[in-house]
N, C-alpha and C positions, 0 to 999 in steps of 0.2 A: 246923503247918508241916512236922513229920516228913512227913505223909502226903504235900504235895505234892510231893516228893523223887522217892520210886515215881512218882508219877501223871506230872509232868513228866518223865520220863526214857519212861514208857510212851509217852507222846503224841509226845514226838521218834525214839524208835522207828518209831513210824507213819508221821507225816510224813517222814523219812527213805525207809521202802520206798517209800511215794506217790512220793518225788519219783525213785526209781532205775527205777520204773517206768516213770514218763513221760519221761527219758529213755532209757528202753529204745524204749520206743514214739517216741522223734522220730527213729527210722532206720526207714524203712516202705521195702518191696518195689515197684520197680515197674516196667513193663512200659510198652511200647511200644502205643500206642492201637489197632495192628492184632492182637493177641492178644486171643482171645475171653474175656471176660472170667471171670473164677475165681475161689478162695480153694484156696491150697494148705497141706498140712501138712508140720511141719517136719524129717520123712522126704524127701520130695520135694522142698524146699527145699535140704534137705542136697545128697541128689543132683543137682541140676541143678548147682550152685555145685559139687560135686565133680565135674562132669562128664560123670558117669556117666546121665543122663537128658538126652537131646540133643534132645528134641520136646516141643512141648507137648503135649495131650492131644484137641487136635484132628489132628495130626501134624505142625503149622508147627515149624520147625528153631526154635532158642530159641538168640537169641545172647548168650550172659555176658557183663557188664561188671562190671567190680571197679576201686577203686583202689588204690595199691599197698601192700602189706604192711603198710610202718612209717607208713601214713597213721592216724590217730587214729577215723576213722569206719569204715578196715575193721576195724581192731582190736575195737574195741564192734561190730561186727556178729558175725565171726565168732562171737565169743564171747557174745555176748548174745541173737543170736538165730538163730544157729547150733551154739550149745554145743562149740565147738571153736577149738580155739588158730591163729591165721594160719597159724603153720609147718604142721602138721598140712593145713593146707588146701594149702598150696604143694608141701609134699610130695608128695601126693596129684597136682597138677598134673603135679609133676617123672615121679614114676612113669607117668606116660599117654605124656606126651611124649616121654622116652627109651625106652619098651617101642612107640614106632610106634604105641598102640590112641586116641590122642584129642591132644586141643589143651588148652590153658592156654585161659583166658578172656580176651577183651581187654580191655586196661588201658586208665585214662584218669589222669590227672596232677592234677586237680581235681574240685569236685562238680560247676560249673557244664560242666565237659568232659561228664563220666558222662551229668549231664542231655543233654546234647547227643546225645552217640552213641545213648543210650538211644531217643529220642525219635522221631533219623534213619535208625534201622537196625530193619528188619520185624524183628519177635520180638524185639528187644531187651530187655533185663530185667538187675536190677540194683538197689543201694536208693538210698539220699538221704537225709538229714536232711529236716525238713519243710520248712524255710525253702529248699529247692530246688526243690519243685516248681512245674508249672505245667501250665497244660492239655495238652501236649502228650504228656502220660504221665499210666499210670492206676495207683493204688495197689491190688496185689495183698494181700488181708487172708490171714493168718497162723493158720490154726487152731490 
């Protein structure tokens, strides 16, 4: 009985990362069905969402969508697959915006909104939980 102590505690260990994982993965990247199709890494992920990468890699303008701050899915994104705090990422806005060199990304108030704008606006890009999508947008995979 001792021994199943360790062993159970090992195995919810695992299941545990398993499940922080997948939902790490049920916020996926994705892009407006007119962007040629890619896999970006999370350099270039960074900077787009920081602003600082304004095209995609064929040259089409790439338009940001985010929700706002204190929403619960930008939160786990930033941070989970952006490795960076909201405030950090707002700041970084605030600095573009008030130094005149770039814009803030535009907001949407829901996922079903994001989806929307995402979907209706060329170059559009931005993520989702998965229970949001729909053909109308393509999921960008994450090296």
């Amino acid at each position: 009985m001792a021994c199943l102590g360790p062993l159970a505690l090992v195995l919810l260990l695992l299941l545990d990362t398993r499940e922080s994982v997948a939902e790490e993965s049920s916020i996926l990247l994705v892009a407006n069905r007119d962007v040629a199709p890619l896999s970006l890494n999370r350099d270039t992920v960074r900077a787009i969402f920081a602003m600082r990468q304004r095209t995609w890699p064929n040259g089409q303008t790439v338009r940001v969508f985010v929700l706002p701050n204190d929403h619960p899915v930008h939160r786990r994104f930033a941070k989970e697959r952006l490795a960076i705090y909201p405030r950090q990422l707002q700041l970084s806005w605030d600095r573009m915006v008030f130094s005149g060199i770039g814009q803030a990304p535009n907001r949407a108030d829901t996922q079903p909104e994001l989806l929307e704008r995402i979907a209706t606006t060329s170059g559009g890009f931005g993520y989702l939980n998965k229970e949001y999508l729909d053909e109308r947008v393509q999921v960008i995979p994450m090296e």
